[in-house]
N, C-alpha and C positions, 0 to 999 in steps of 0.2 A: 759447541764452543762459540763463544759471542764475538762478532767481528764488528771493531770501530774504524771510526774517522778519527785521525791526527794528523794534522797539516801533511795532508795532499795522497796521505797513504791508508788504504783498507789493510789492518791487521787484526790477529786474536784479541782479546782484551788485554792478556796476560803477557805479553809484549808491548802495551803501550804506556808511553815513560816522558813525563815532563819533569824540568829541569825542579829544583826545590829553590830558585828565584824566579821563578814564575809570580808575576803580580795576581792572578786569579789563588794563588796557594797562600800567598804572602798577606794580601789586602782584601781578598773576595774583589780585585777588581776586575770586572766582566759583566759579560749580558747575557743572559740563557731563554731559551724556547721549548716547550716539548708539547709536539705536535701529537696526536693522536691518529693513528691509524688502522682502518679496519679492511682486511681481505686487498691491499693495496692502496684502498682509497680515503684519503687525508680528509679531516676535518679541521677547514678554516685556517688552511695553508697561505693563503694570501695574506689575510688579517696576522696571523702571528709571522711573517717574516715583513710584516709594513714595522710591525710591533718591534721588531729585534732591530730593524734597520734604526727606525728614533732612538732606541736604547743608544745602541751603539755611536749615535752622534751627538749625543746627550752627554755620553763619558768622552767621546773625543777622542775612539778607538778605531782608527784609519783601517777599514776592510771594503772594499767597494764589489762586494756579489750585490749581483742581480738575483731576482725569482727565478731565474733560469738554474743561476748556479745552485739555491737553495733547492731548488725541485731534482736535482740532476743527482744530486747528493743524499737526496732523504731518499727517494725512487730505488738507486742504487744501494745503500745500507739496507734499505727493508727488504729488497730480495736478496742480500747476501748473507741475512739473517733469521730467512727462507719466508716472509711476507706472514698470513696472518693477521695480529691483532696485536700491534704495537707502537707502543709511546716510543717516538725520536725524541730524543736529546739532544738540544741543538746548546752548544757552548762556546763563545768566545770569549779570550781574554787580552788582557792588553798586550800580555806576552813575557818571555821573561830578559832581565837586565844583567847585567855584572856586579851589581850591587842591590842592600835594600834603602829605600830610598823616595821618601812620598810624594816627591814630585813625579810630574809624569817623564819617563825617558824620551829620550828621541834617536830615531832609527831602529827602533823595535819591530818584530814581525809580532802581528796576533797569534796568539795558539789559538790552534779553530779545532775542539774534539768532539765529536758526535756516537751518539750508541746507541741503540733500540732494544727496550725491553718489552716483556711480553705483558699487556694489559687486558683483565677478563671484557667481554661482551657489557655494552651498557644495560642497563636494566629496560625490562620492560615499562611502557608507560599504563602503569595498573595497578588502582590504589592496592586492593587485594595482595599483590605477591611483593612491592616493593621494600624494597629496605630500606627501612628508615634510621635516623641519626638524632643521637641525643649532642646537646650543646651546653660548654657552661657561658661566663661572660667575664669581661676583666677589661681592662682601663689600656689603652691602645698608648706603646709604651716607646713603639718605634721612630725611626727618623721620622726627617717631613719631606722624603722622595720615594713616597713610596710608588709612587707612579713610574718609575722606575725598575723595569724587572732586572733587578741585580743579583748576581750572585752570590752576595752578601747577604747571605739569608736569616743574622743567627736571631735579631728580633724579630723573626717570625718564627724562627724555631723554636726559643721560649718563650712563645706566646701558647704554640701549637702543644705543645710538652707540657706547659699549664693545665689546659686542657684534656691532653691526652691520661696526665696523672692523677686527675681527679674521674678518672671513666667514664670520658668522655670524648666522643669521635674528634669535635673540632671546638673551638673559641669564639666567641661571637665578640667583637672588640670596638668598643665607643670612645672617642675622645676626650677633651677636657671641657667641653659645651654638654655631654651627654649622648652628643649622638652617631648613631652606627658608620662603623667605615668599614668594615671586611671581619672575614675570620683569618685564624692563621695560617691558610694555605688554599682563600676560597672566597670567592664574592658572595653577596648574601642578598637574597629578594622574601621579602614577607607579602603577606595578601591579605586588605583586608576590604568587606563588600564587598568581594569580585575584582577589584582593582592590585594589581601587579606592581609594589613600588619599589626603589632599590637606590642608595644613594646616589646624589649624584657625582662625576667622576672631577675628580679633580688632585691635589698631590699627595691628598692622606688615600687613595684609592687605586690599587692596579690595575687598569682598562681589562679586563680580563676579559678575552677571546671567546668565550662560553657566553658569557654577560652578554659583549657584544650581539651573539649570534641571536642569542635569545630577545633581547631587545629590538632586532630587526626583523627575526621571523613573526612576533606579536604583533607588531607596527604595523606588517603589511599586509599582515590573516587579518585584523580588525575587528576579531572578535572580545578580546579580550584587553580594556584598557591599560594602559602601562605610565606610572609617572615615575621621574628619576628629582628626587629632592632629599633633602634634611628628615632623618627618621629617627625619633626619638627612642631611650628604651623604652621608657612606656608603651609605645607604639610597638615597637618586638612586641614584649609580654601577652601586649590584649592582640596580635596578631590570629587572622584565621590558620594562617600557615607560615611557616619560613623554610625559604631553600637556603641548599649553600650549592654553589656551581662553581666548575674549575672543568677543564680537559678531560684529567682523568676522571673525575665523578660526573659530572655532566649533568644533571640537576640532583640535586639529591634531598629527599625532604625530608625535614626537620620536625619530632615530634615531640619534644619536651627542652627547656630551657630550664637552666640552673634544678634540673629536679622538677621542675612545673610543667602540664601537658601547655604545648599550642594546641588553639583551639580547642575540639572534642579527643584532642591524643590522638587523634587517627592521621592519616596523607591523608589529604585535602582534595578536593575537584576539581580544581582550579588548576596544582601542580599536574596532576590528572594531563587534561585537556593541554596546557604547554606543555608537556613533557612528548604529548604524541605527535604534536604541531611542530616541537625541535626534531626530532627523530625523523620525519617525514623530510624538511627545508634545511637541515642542518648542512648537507653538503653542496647546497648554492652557492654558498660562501668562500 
């Protein structure tokens, strides 16, 4: 039986019960996180609760935990859901009102609910055994906050459903200039000569935690150059390789676009080599 968080109490899943005016049911207004965790130990626990704290003041949703509180909280869910290899869900919303109602209320308490599921082991870093992911592409259709991790997911979700219905793992999504901003549940790095690029971040891009980590552990091995700018499709297409990174997938490469190989269709060398350099530095962070 899976035991959560709801404002301030560990229960079953199947006893926890928010109001049906809750602004997170009613409008997607909220801020979410989900941490990864392996055998107890969190990847990039700092970075995703800096991450959840901006959201949250971004909406102008009055919660004031500290890393203390957030650490106290995932620590405790992950062993009362007996530890392992599991994604926390870290959820806040604005809360719920007496009415609906688009302005924001006052005197509301947030709902804070949190749960941990159980996510497999990441992949080995080798080209040989890993699994790879096909991708299609499509015209990036969403707001312009997406810098924002909101719980208001559903244009990413028919982005991702785009994608997924034409059989294919993820969406590779460019703007009205051409060029790449994210997939629909995933940040995205191509390679081309040996250089590692990935857009740069800004409000069509969700800082994503993964991105980050992997842009710092690159920068500081030195082995492998890394640029963050404007990437064209074109630039995808003749790509050597493309990742897509998120938490749960944690690099994952990419070996045909719209039907077409990257590259030689094979994982790449390069993903190779960062993949073992994240795995190694990942939990510095």
């Amino acid at each position: 039986m899976s035991i959560v968080y709801l404002n301030g109490a560990y229960l079953p899943i199947e006893e926890a019960k928010i109001s049906p005016l809750d602004r997170g049911f009613l409008f997607g207004d909220g801020i979410y996180e989900v941490i990864p965790s392996y055998s107890g130990k969190m990847v990039g626990f700092g970075p995703h609760i800096d991450r959840m704290i901006d959201g949250l003041e971004q909406l102008g949703i009055q919660l004031n935990w500290d890393h203390d509180q957030w650490l106290s909280l995932c620590t405790t869910l992950a062993e009362k859901n007996g530890g392992g290899n599991q994604g926390l869900y870290l959820h806040v919303s604005r809360g719920a009102d007496i009415k609906r109602f688009h302005a924001f209320p006052e005197g509301v308490e947030p709902t804070v609910f949190c749960m941990a599921f159980e996510i497999p082991l990441p992949q080995q870093a080798n080209r040989e055994t890993a699994h790879a992911y096909t991708v299609s592409t499509g015209e990036d259709l969403r707001w312009k906050r997406c810098n924002i991790k909101s719980t208001a997911l559903l244009g990413n979700v028919l982005h991702f459903q785009e994608g997924h219905a034409a059989g294919h793992n993820e969406i590779l999504l460019f703007n009205a200039q051409g060029n790449l901003t994210e997939a629909g549940a995933c940040n995205v790095f191509i390679v081309k000569d040996g250089v590692v690029i990935t857009p740069a971040q800004d409000n069509q891009i969700l800082a994503g935690i993964t991105r980050l980590l992997i842009l710092n552990i690159l920068r500081k091995d030195g082995s492998i150059p890394v640029e963050e700018r404007d990437v064209s499709k074109q630039e995808v297409l003749d790509a050597d390789e493309v990742w897509i990174t998120s938490s749960s997938k944690e690099m994952a490469p990419v070996i045909a676009v719209d039907g077409k190989p990257v590259g030689d269709g094979k994982v790449g060398a390069v993903w190779e080599a960062a993949s073992a350099l994240y795995t190694q530095f990942k939990y510095d962070y």
